[in-house]
C-alpha positions, 0 to 999 in steps of 0.5 A: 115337214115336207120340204118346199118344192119350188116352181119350175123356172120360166124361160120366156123371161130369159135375156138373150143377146145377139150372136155377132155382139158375142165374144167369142174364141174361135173364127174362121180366120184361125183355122187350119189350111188344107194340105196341099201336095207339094207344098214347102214346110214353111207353107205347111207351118204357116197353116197350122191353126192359130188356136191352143197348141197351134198358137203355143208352137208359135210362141215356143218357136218365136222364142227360140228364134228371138233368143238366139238372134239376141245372143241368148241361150237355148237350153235342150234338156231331154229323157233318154227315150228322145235318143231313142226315137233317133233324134240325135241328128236333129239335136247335133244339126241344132248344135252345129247351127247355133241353136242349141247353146246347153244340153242336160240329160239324166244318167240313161241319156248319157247312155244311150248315147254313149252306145249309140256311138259305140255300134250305132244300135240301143235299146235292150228286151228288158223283160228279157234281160230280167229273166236270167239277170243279164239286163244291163249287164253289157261288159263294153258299156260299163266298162267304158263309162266307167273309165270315163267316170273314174277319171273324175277321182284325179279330175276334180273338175271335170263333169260326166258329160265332158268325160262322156264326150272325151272317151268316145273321140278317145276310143274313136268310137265307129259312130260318134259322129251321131253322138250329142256328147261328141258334138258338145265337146267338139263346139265346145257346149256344156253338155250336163249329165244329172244321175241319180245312184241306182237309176242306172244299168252302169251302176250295177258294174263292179268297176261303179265308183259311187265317189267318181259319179257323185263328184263329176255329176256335181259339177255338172249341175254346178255347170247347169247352174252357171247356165241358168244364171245367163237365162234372161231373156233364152229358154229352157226346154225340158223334153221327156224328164218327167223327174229328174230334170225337172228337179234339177232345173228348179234347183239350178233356178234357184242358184242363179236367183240365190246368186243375183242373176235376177232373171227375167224375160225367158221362156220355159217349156215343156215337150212330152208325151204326156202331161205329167205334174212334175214338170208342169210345176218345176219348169212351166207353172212356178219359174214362169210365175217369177218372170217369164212364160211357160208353155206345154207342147204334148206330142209324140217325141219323134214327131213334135221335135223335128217339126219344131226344129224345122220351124225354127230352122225356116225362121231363121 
């Protein structure tokens, strides 16, 4: 049996309505303003569109500038890559100005901030290094780490990051004054380093104590978690950890939840190159499902993170 072709639809019936009664998403009044030579950065803020990402930089920046002004916190976590683009002045300068209240990065933060402290320079040829098996093989930056993290075996307490902070001043390392370990210590922020055993160049070491970085590391993510219990009402801003940091976050969530902190009213965001899942779901989609706001800023690190701390900066 052939099947039953059915008669072409007739579009003289159709309805329409007339374009000023329809809703609609965009409108002059949102769009962006022409550059003007000259113009002050609170001028250039101001006309940036008020549509999608523009209108979410908005958000992102009214929520720091509230928490802060309310005596909440402001947590920076961030991938080593944002040292790497030369961001450490802006986070320190954010620092000293009372903006950033906590830091966390992962074991290749920690670092290249340590190795931008010692010689002001990071960064090897991989590919180079691979070659002949000198990748990561630097005799000062694993020896000096290590005596750092090895201190932990007598300091039970203490956390990579403080350890981190108090061997740079302790060397007086030539260019500490641009290492965030060092402004933490200094301002007295918790400054937390989340490592994973084998992700990083040190761990090669022969002076590598799988005890010591278990220990120290541990407490700073029991550190994170004391943080994160006073989130109501700050933000967390995860920049350039695709992994690590993000499962970290949601553990340290959890904790705080686990503990009574009942937390509402914060702010979690995103800030990376590229979209990536884990993020997305640990610190943007599921803690804001609980009670808060989740935002995602895609932008290029060297870029995206300046012009936001300069927003910030001009609302306060």
């Amino acid at each position: 049996m052939t099947p039953r072709q059915p008669p072409p639809a007739d579009l003289s019936r159709v309805r329409t309505i007339p374009l000023t009664v329809r809703p609609n998403k965009v409108s002059r009044a949102k769009f962006a303003h022409p550059p003007v030579k000259g113009q002050s950065a609170a001028a250039f803020l101001a006309g940036l569109p008020h549509i999608l990402a523009g209108d979410d930089f908005r958000a992102v920046v009214s929520a720091v500038v509230a928490a802060r002004r309310n005596g909440r916190p402001v947590i920076f976590g961030f991938g080593a890559h944002v040292l790497k683009c030369g961001l450490s002045p802006v986070l320190i300068d954010l620092m000293d100005r009372g903006v950033i209240t906590a830091l966390a990065t992962n074991g290749s933060g920690a670092i290249h901030d340590f190795e931008l402290a010692l010689i002001g320079e990071t960064s090897e040829d991989v590919a180079a290094g691979l070659k002949d098996g000198t990748f990561g093989m630097v005799k000062e930056t694993g020896e000096l780490m290590h005596a750092a993290i090895n201190r932990a075996l007598d300091r039970p307490k203490a956390g990579l990051g403080e350890l981190f902070g108090e061997q740079l001043d302790l060397i007086e390392a030539p260019n500490r004054e641009i290492s965030v370990a060092v402004a933490a210590r200094r301002l007295g922020l918790p400054f937390c380093v989340h490592t994973a055993i084998g992700t990083d160049i040190i761990h090669m070491h022969p002076q590598a104590d799988g005890a010591a970085l278990g220990r120290a590391s541990f407490n700073d993510f029991r550190l994170l978690c004391g943080v994160v219990q006073e989130l109501s009402g700050g933000v967390y801003l995860n920049v350039g950890s695709a992994v690590v940091l993000p499962e970290v976050f949601l553990k340290a969530f959890t904790v705080a939840q686990n503990l009574g902190a009942n937390l509402s009213g914060y702010t979690t965001v995103n800030l990376d190159m590229i979209a990536h899942y884990r993020s997305g779901e640990n610190v943007v989609r599921r803690p804001a499902g609980v009670a808060g706001k989740g935002y995602t800023l895609i932008g290029r690190h060297e870029i995206l993170i300046p012009l936001l701390a300069q927003a910030v900066v001009e609302e306060l």
